[in-house]
C-alpha positions as CSV (number, residue, x, y, z in Angstrom):
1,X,54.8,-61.5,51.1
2,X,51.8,-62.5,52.8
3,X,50.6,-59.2,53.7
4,X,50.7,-58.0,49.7
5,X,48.5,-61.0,48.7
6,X,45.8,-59.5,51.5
7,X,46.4,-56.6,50.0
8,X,45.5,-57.6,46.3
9,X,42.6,-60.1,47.3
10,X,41.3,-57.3,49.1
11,X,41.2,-54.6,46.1
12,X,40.0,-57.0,43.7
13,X,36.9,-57.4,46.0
14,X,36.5,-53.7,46.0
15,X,36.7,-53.5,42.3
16,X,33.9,-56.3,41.9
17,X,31.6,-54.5,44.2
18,X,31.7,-51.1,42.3
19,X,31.4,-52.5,39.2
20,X,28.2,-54.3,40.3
21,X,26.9,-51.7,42.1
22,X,27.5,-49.0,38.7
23,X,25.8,-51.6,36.4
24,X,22.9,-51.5,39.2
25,X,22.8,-48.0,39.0
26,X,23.1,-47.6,35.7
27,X,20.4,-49.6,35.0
28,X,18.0,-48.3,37.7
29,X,18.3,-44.6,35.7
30,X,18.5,-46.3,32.1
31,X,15.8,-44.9,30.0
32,X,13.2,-46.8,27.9
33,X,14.3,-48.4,25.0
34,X,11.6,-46.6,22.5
35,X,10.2,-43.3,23.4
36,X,7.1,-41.9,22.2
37,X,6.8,-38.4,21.7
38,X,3.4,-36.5,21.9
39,X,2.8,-33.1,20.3
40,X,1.3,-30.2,21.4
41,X,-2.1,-29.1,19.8
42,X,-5.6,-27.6,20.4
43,X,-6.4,-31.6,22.1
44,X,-10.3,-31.6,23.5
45,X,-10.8,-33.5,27.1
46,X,-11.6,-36.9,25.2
47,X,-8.5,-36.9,23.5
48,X,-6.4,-35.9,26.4
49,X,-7.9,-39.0,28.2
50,X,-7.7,-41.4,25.4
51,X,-3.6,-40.6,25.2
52,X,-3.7,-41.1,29.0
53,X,-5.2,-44.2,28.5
54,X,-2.7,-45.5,25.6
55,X,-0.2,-44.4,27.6
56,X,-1.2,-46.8,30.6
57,X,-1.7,-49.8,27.6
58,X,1.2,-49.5,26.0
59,X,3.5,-49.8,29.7
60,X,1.2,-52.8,30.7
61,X,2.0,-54.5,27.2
62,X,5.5,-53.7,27.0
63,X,7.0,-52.6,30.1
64,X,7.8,-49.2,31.6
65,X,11.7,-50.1,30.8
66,X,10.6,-51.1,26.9
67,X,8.4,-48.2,25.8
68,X,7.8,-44.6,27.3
69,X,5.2,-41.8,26.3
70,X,6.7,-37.6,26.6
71,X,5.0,-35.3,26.1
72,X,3.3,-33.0,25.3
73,X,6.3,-31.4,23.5
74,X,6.3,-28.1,21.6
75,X,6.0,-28.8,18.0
76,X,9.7,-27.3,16.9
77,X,10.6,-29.3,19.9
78,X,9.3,-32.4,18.8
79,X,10.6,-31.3,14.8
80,X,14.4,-31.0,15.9
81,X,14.2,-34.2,18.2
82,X,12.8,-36.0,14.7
83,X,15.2,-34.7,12.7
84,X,18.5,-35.7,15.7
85,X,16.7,-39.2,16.3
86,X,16.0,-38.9,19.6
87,X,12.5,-40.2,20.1
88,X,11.2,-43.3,17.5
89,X,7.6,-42.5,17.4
90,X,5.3,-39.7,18.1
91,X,2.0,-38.6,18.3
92,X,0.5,-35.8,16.1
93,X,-1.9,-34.2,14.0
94,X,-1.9,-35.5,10.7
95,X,-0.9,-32.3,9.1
96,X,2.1,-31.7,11.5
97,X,3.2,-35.9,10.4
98,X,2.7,-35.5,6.6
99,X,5.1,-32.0,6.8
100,X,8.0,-34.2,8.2
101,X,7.7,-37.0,5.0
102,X,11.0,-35.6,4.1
103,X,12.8,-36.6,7.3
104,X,11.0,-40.2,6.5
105,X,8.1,-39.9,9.0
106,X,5.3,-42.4,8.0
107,X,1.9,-42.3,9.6
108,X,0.9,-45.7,11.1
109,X,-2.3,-45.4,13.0
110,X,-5.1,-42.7,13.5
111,X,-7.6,-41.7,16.6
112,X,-10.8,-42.8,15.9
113,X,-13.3,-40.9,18.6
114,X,-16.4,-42.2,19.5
115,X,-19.8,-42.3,17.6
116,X,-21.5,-40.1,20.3
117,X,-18.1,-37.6,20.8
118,X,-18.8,-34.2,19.0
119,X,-15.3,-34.6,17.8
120,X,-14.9,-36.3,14.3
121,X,-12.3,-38.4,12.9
122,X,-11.6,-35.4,10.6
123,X,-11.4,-32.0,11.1
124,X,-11.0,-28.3,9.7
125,X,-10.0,-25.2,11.0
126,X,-12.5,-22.1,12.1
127,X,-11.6,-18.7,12.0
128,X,-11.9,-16.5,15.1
129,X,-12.4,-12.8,15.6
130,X,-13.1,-10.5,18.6
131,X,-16.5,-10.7,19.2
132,X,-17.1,-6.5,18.3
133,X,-15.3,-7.4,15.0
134,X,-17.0,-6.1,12.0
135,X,-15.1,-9.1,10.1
136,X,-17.6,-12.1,8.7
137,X,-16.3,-13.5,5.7
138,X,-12.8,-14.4,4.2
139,X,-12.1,-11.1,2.3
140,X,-12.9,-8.9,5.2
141,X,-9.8,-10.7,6.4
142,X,-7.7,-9.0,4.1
143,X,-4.7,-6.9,5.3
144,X,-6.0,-7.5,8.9
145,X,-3.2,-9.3,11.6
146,X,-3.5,-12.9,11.9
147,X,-2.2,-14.7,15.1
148,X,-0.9,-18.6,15.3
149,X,0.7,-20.6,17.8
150,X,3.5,-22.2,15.8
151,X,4.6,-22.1,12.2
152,X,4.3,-26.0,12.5
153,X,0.8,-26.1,13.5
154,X,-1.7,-27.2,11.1
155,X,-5.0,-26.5,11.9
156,X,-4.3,-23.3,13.4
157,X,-1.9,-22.1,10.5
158,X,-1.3,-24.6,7.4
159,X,-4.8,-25.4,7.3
160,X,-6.3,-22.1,7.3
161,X,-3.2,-20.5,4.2
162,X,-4.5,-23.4,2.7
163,X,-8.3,-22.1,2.2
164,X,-7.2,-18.7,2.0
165,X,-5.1,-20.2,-1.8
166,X,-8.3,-22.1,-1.8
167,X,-10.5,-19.0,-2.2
168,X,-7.9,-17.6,-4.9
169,X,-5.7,-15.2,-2.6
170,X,-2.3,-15.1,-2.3
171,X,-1.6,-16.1,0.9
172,X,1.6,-15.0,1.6
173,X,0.3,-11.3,1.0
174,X,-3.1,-11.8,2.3
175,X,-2.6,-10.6,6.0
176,X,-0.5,-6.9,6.7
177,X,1.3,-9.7,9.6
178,X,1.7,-12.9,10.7
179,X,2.8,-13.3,14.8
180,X,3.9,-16.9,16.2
181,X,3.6,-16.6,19.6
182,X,4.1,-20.2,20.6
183,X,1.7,-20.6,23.7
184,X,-1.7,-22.4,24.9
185,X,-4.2,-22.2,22.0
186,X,-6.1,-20.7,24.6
187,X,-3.5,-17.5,24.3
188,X,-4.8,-16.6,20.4
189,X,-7.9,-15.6,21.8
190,X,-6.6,-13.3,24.8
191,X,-4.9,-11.8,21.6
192,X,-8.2,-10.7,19.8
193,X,-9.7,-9.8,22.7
194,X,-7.1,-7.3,24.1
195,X,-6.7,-6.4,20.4
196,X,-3.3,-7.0,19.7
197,X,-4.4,-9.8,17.0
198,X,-8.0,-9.4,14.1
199,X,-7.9,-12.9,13.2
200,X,-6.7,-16.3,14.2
201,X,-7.7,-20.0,13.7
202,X,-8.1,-22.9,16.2
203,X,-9.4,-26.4,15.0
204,X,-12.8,-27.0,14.8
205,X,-15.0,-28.2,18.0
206,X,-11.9,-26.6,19.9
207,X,-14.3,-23.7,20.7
208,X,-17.3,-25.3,21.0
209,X,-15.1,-27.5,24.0
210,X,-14.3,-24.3,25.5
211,X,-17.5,-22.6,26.4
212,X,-17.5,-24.3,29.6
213,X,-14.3,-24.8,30.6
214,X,-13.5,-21.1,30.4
215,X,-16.7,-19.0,29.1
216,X,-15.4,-15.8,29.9
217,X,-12.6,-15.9,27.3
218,X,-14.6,-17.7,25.4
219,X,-17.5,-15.6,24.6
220,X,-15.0,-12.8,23.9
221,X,-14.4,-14.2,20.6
222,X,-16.6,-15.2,17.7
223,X,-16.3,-17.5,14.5
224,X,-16.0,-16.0,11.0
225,X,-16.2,-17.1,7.5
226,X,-18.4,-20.5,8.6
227,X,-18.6,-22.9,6.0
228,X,-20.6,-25.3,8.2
229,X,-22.1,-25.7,11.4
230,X,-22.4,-29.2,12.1
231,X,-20.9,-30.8,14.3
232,X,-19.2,-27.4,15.2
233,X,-18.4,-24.3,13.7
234,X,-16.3,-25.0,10.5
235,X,-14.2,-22.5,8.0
236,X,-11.8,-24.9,6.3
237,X,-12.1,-28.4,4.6
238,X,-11.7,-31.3,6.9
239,X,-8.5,-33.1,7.1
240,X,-7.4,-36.1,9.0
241,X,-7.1,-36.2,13.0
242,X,-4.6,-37.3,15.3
243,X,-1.9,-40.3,14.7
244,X,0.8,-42.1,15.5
245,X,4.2,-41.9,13.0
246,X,7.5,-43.5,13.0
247,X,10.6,-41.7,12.4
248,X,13.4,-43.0,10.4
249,X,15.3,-44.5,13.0
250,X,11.8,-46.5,14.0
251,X,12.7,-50.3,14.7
252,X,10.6,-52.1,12.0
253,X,9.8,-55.0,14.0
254,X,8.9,-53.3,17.1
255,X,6.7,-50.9,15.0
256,X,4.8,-54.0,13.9
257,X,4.5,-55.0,17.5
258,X,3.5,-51.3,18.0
259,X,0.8,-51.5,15.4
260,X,-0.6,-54.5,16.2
261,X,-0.7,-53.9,20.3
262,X,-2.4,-50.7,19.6
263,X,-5.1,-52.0,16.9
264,X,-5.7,-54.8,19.7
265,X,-6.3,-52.0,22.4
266,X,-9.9,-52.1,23.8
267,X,-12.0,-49.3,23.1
268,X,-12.5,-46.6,25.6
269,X,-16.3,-46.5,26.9
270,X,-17.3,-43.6,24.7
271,X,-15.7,-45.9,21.3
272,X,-12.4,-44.3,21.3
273,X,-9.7,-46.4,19.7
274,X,-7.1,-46.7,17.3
275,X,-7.4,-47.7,13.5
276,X,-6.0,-47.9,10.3
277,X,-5.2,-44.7,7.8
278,X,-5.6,-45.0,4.4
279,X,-5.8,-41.6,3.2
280,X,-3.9,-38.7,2.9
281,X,-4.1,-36.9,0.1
282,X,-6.3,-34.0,1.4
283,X,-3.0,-32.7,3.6
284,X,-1.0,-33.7,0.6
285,X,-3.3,-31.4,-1.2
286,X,-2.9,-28.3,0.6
287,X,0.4,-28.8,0.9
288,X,1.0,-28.8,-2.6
289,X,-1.6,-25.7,-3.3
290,X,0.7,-24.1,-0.8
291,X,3.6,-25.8,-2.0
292,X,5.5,-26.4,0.9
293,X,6.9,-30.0,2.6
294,X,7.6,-32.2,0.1
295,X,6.0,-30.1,-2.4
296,X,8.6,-26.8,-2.1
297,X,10.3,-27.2,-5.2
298,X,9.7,-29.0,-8.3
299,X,12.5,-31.1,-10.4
300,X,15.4,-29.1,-11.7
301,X,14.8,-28.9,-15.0
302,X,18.1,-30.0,-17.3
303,X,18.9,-28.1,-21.1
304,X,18.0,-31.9,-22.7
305,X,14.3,-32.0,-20.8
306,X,14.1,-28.2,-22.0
307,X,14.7,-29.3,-25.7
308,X,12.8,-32.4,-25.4
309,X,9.6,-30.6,-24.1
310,X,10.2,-27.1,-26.5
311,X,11.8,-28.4,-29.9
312,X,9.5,-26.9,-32.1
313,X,9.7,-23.7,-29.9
314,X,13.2,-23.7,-30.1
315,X,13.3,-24.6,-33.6
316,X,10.7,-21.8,-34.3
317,X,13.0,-19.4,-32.3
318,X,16.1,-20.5,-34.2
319,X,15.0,-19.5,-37.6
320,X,13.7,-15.8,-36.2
321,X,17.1,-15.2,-34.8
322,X,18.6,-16.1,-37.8
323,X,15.9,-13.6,-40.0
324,X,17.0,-11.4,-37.3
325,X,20.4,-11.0,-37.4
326,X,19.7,-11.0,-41.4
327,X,17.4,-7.8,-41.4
328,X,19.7,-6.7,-38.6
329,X,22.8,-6.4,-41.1
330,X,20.9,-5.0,-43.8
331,X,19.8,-2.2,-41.2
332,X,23.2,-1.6,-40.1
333,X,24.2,-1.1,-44.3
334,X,21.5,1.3,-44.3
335,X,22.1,3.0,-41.6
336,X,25.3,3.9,-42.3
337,X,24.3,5.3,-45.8
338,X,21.5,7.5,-43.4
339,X,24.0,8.5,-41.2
340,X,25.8,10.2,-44.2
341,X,23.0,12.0,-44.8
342,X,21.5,12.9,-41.6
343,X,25.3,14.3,-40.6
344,X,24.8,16.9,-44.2
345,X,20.9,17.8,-42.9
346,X,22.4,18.4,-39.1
347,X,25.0,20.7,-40.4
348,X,22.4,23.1,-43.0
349,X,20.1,22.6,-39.9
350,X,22.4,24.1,-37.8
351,X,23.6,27.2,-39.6
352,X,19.5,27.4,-40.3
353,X,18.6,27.9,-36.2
354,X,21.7,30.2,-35.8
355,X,20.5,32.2,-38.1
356,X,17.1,31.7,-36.7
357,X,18.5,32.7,-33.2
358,X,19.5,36.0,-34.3
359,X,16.4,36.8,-36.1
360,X,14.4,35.7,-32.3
361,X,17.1,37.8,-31.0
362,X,16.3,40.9,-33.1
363,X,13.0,40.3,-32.6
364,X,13.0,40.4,-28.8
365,X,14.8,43.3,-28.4
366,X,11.6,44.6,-29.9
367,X,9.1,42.8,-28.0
368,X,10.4,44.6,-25.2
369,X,10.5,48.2,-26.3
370,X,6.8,47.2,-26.8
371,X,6.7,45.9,-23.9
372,X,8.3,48.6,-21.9
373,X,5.5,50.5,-23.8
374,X,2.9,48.5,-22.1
375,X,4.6,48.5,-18.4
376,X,4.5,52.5,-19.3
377,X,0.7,52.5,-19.8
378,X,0.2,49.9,-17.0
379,X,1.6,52.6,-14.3
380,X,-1.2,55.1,-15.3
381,X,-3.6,51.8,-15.4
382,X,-2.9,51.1,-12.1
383,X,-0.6,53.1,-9.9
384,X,-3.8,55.9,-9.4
385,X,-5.0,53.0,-7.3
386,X,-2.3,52.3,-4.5
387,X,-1.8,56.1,-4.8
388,X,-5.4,57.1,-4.2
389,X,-5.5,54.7,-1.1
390,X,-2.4,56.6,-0.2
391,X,-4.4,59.9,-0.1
392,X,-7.7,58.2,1.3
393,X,-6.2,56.4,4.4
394,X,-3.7,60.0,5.2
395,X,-6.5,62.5,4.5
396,X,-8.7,60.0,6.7
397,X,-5.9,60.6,9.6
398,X,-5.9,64.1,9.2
399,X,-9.5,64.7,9.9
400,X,-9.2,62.5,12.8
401,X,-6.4,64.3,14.1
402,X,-8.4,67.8,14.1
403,X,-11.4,66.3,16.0
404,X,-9.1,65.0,18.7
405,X,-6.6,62.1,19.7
406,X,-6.6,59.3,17.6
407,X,-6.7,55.9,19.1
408,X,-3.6,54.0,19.1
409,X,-4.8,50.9,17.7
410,X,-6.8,52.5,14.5
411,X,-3.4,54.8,13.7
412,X,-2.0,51.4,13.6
413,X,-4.3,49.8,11.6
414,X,-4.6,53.2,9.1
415,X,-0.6,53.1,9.1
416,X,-0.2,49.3,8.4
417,X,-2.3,50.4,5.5
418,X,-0.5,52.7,3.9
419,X,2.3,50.9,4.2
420,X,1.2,48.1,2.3
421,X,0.0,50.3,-0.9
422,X,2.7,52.3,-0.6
423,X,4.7,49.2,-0.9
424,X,2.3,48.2,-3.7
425,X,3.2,51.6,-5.7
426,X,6.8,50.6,-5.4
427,X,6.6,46.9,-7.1
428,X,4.8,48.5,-10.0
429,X,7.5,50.8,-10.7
430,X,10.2,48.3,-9.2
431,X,8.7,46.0,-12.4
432,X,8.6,48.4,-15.1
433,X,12.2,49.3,-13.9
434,X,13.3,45.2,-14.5
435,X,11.3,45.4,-17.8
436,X,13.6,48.5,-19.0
437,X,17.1,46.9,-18.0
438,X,15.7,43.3,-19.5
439,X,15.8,41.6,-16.7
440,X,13.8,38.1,-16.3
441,X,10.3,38.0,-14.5
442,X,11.2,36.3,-11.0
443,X,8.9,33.5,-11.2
444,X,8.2,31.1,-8.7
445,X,5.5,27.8,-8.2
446,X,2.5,29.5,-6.9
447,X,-1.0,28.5,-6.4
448,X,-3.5,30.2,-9.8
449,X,-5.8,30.3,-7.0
450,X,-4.6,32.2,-4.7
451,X,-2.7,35.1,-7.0
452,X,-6.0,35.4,-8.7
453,X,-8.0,35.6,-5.5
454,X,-5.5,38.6,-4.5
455,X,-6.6,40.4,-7.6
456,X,-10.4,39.9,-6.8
457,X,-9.9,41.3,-4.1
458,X,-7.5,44.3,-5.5
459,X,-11.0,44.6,-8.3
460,X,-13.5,44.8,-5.2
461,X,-12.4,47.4,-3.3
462,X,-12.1,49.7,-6.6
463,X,-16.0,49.3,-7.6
464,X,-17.4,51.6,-4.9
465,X,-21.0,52.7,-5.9
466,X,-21.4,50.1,-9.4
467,X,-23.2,47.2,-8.6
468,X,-21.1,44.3,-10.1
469,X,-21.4,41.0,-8.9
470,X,-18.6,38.9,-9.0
471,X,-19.4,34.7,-9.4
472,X,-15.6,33.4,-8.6
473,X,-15.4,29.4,-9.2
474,X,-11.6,28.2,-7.9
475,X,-9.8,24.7,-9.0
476,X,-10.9,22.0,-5.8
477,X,-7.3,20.8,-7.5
478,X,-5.4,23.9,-6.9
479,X,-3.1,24.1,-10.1
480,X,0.2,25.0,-9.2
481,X,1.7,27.7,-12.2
482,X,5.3,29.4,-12.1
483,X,4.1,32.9,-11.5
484,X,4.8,36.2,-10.8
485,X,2.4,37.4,-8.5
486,X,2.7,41.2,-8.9
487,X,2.5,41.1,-13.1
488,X,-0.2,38.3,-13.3
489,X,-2.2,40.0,-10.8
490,X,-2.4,42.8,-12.6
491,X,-3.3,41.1,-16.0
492,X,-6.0,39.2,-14.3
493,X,-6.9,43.1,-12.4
494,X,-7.2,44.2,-16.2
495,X,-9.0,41.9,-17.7
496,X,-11.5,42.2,-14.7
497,X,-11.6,46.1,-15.5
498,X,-12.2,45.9,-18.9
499,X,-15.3,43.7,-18.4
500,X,-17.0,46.4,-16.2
501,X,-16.2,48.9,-18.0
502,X,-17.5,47.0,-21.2
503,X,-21.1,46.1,-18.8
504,X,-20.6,50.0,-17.7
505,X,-20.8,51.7,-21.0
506,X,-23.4,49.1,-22.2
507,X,-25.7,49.9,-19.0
508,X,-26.2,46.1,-18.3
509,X,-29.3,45.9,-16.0
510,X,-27.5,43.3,-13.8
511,X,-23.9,43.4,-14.7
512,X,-21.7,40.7,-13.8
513,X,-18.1,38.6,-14.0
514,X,-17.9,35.4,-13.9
515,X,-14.3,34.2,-12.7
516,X,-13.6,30.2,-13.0
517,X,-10.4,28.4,-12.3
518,X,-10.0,24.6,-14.3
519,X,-6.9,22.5,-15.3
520,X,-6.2,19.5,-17.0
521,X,-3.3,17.3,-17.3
522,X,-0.6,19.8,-18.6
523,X,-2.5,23.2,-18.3
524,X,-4.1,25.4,-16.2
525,X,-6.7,28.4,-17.6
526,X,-8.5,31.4,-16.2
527,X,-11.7,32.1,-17.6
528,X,-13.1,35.9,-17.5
529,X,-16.7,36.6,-19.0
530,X,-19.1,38.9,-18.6
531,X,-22.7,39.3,-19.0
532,X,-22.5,41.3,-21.8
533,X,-24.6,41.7,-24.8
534,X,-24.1,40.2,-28.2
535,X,-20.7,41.2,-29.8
536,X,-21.1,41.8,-33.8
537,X,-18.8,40.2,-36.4
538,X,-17.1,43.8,-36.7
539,X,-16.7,44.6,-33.5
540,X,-15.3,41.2,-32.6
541,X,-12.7,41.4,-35.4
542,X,-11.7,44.9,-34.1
543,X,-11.1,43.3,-31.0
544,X,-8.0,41.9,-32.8
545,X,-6.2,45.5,-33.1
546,X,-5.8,46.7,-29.1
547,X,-5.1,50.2,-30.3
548,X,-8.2,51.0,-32.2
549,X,-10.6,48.9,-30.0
550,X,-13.6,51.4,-28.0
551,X,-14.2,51.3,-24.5
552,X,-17.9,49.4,-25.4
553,X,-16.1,46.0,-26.1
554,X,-13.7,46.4,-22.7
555,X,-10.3,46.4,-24.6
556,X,-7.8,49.3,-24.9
557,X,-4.8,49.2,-23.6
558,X,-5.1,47.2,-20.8
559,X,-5.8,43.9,-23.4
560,X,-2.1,44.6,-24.5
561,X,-0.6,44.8,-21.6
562,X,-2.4,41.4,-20.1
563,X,-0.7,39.4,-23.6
564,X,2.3,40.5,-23.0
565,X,2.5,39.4,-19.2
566,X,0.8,35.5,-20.3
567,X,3.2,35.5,-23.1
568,X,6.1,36.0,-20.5
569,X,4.4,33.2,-18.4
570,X,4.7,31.2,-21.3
571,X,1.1,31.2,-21.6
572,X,-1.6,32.4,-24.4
573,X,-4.7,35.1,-23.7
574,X,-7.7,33.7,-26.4
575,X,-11.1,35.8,-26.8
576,X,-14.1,33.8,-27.6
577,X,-17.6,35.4,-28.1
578,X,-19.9,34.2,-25.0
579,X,-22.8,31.7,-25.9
580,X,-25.2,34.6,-24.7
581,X,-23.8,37.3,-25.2
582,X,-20.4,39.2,-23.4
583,X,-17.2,38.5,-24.1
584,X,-15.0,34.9,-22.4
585,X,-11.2,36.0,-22.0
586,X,-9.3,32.6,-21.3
587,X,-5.7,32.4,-20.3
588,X,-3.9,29.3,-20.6
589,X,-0.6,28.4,-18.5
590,X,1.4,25.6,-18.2
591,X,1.4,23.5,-14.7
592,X,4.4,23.9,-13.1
593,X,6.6,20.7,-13.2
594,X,9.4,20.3,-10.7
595,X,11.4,17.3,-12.6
């Protein structure tokens, strides 16, 4: 019995020891009671110290255990430990406090520097570029990359949108990108100078802070878009500085202690201290031009506001619906007495183009024994041509062969030249042959320019002792016309021998052809003239019949043959009398449309 009592007097001594000694612990590791948060930001030497400084105050007035200073915290950081409660107070700039007013943040004191500091109690926000930068003012900003620490931070982000609205852009849509990269301000300007970043923004006197501290990186960069100069480089409006805010969870008589302990706080040797704000609007300003924080999203509008603000709009709307739906039934009475008709018109219509179908039908079964007609003249138009080549280039061989060997790479080149007019022979008659059994040109989107350069050419080499000189003007836009290369080179070929047989017969002193190329919207045309003299009324009218035309004008048979291949292109062949004299032949084609 006596040995259990040991036992219990014994354990309840254990027991009172290790609940003393956890309280001891447990109060040795305790945290403060109200922590103070501190925000990252672009902070000059002066302002570092002068946190420092409250830091030290603020333990000495209320005890290591009461109050404690963090920092400096990354400004999401510092956002998402406002928003969970975990810190009662914070440090910031002013911009970064007035964008948490939501989460019931409210500014209590601001950092008043010194009368000799070259910081002021507000700032703005400069723009920075590479120093090679060909970038000055705000519009050569456009569509570059801009660079910012943190979506948060004001001066090097908010601020600088702000002017951009300011200045009438849109700022969303100002830059081709925005990168956060969410390190050292001192970061954004390794960024323009390796040249992964064109613009960024720091706030003002942050540079100016920086030239001898690190010069190097420094002087890499330059300002841009200056609004003022003094007391440093300056893009932006100026906006508070830093301040101390409460969060929701703030004790309200501790933050009167707070305020009061640091308004009392002696003023550093350079004048720093704490003060009063009274004004905010400016950040309230550009956050409403920017419409973000508490500016975001206006009041949801409800059907009664609507009416209250619109009635005489809707009451002017009302009575045109009604005179709408009014005219709207008498149409509908209408219509259906139109629709009686319209139904009697479609039918007489209708048996009107079938019978107008077999009339075109008739009528083109015509057109093409003409037209075979002209594909018949065409071949003693133009196959001489190939065919004489033919004979040139093999006659040519022949002769060589007599005098001795022929080289291997002229036989070639003599060879590959036959070929091709032989194979030129054979698409003439391979195109009268499709005329005769009706078949359809094969047509295909080529360039006007190029088919007609191809017949130029074909022209040139027939001209041999006549001095003709050709002017040839192509289409810088390179009209694109469904063509068929073989029959619209020869219609252009004709029209090109009619002219110099026209200059020819007329003994022009200096004959020429003048070949230009133009298009419009819907149409492309090939101009032909000549230097010709001055057609007569007569003459001009004869032009008219193809058959009985005279070599003197240019036209024979060849004119007849170069309508009928336009008209199969869907095209038109128009003679015009030249303003000095010769004759303009212009065909007009449509430009080929893909849709």
């Amino acid at each position: 019995m006596m040995s259990t009592k040991k036992h219990g007097r014994l354990f309840m001594k254990r027991l009172i020891i290790s609940m003393f000694l956890l309280l001891y612990l447990s109060g040795c590791t305790a945290s403060a009671e109200y922590v103070i948060g501190i925000g990252t930001g672009a902070m000059a030497a002066s302002q570092k110290l002068f946190f420092e400084e409250t830091a030290k105050y603020l333990e000495k007035e209320f005890g290591a255990r009461t109050i404690e200073l963090k920092g400096p915290i990354a400004l999401g950081e510092l956002k998402e430990l406002i928003r969970t409660k975990q810190i009662d107070y914070f440090i910031s700039l002013a911009g970064f406090a007035r964008l948490l007013g939501e989460e019931g943040v409210r500014e209590l004191v601001i950092y008043r520097p010194g009368p000799n500091e070259q910081d002021r109690n507000e700032l703005g926000s400069t723009f920075f570029v590479a120093k090679d930068s060909k970038i000055n003012t705000l519009a050569g900003m456009k569509g570059k990359r801009f660079i910012a620490n943190d979506p948060n931070a004001f001066y090097s982000y908010v601020a600088p949108l702000g002017e951009i609205s300011y200045a009438g852009y849109d700022p969303s849509a100002f830059f081709s990108s925005i990168h956060f990269q969410y390190k050292r301000p001192l970061d954004l300007f390794k960024a323009l100078k390796d040249g992964s970043a064109d613009v960024a923004a720091l706030p003002s006197c942050f540079w100016e802070s920086r030239l001898m501290d690190n010069p190097e990186l420094a002087n890499a960069v330059k300002p841009a878009a200056i609004v003022s100069e003094q007391p440093c480089y300056r893009s932006t409006r100026t906006y508070p500085n830093w301040v101390l805010s409460s969060t929701r969870g703030a004790d309200p008589a501790f933050t009167k202690r707070l305020v009061a302990a640091l308004l009392a706080m002696p003023h550093l040797p350079d004048g720093a201290s704490w003060s009063v704000q009274t004004d905010l609007s400016r950040v309230d300003a550009v956050f409403k031009q920017l419409n973000i924080a508490q500016f975001s999203g206006a009041k949801p509008w409800t059907i009664r506001d609507f009416l209250q603000k619109y009635s005489f709009s809707v009451f002017v709307f009302t009575i045109f619906l009604l005179g709408l739906l009014t005219f709207t039934g008498f149409l509908y009475f209408q219509l259906r007495i139109r629709s009686a008709q319209l139904i009697k018109t479609l039918k007489e219509k209708f048996h009107a183009d079938r019978a107008m179908r077999e009339t075109e039908a008739r009528l083109l079964s015509l057109q093409k024994i003409t037209t075979i007609d002209h594909m018949s003249s065409m071949i003693a138009h133009e196959l001489p041509q190939p065919l004489g080549a033919i004979l040139a280039y093999s006659e040519g061989l022949l002769r060589l062969q007599k005098t001795g060997p022929v080289d291997d790479e002229l036989l070639t080149e003599m060879l590959i030249k036959i070929v091709f007019q032989t194979r030129k022979a054979e698409e003439i008659v391979t195109s009268v042959r499709s005329y005769a059994k009706e078949q359809k040109l094969k047509k295909s989107p080529l360039s006007v320019n190029e088919v007609v350069t191809e017949a130029v050419k074909d022209f040139t080499s027939t001209l041999q002792d006549y001095p003709l000189q050709i002017e040839f003007e192509e289409d810088p836009r390179s009209p694109i016309c469904s063509l068929a290369p073989l029959e619209f080179e020869l219609a252009v070929f004709n029209l090109l021998k009619n002219a110099k047989e026209a200059l020819k017969a007329q003994k022009a002193d200096e004959p020429k052809v003048f070949i230009k190329i133009s298009s419009g919207e819907t149409h492309c045309f090939v101009d032909i003239s000549d230097n010709g003299a001055v057609i007569s009324d007569s003459d001009f009218e004869r032009m008219g019949s193809v058959f009985k035309s005279g070599k003197a004008s240019g036209l024979g048979i060849g004119l007849s043959i170069v309508r009928s291949i336009v008209q199969n292109h869907n095209g038109s062949l128009v003679l015009e009398r030249g303003k000095n004299g010769g004759l303009v032949c212009r065909i007009r084609l449509p430009i080929f449309n893909a849709e």
